[in-house]
C-alpha positions in Angstrom: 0.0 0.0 0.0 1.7 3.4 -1.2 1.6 6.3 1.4 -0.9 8.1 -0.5 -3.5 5.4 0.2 -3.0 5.2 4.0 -3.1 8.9 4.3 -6.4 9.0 2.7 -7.8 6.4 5.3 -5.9 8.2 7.9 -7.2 11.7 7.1 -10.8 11.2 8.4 -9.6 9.5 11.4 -7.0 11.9 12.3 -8.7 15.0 11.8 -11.8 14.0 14.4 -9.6 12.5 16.3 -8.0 15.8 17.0 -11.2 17.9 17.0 -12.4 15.2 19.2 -9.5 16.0 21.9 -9.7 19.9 21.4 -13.0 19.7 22.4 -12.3 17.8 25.2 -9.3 20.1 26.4 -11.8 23.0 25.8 -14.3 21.6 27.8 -12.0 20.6 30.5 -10.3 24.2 30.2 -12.8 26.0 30.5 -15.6 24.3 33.1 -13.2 22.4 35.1 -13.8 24.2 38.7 -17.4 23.9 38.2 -17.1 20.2 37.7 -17.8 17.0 40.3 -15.2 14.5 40.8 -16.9 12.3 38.5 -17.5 14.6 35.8 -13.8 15.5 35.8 -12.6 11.7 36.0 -15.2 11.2 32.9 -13.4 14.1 31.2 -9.7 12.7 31.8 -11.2 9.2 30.2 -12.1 11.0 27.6 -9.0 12.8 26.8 -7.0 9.9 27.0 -9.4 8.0 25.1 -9.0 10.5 22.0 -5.3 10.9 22.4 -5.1 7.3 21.8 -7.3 7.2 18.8 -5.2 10.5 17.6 -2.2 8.3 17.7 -3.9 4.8 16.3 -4.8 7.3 13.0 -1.6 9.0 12.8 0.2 5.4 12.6 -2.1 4.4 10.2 -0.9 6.8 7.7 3.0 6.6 9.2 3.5 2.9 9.5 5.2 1.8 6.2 4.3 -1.9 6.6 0.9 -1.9 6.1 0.2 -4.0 3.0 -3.6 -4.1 3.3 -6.0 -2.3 4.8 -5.9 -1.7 8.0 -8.9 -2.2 9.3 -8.3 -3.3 12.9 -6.9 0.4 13.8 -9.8 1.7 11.9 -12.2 -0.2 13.6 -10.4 0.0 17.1 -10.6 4.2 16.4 -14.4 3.5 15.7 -14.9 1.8 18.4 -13.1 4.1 20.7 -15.5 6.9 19.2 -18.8 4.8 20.1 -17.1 4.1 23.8 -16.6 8.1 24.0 -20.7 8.6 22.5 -21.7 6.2 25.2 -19.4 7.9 28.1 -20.6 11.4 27.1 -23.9 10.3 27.7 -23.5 9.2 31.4 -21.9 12.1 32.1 -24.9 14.4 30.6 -26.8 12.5 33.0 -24.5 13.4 36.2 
């Protein structure tokens, strides 16, 4: 697989991975003192959570031995982005 190719599955991955974790930061930055303990915990899953998908997507387009398509960092990124939908939603309801 040429580098072209895995940046163009990488792209979509990295760039809401990234948004994904500025939010977060933002978030964090910016209502931290007015947060519980478990809302902030919540948030720090969170921004770990992305920060690992940021780095899954980046070494899908950076890891020169991918032959195929590599769809178990794509899927491990999807499913870290259902895991954050379903996280965000408990701590709505906090």
């Amino acid at each position: 697989m040429n580098t072209l190719t895995r940046w163009r599955f990488a792209t979509p991955f990295v760039v809401f991975s990234a948004l994904f974790l500025f939010g977060t930061a933002l978030g964090a930055w910016a209502y931290w003192s007015g947060w519980s303990l478990a809302e902030r915990l919540i948030t720090v899953f969170l921004g770990v959570m992305f920060a690992l998908s940021l780095g899954i997507s980046i070494s899908i387009g950076v890891d020169r031995r991918i032959q195929d398509t590599p769809w178990l960092r794509m899927g491990t990124v999807a499913v870290f982005f259902a895991l954050a939908c379903g996280v965000s939603l408990v701590r709505r309801s906090l």
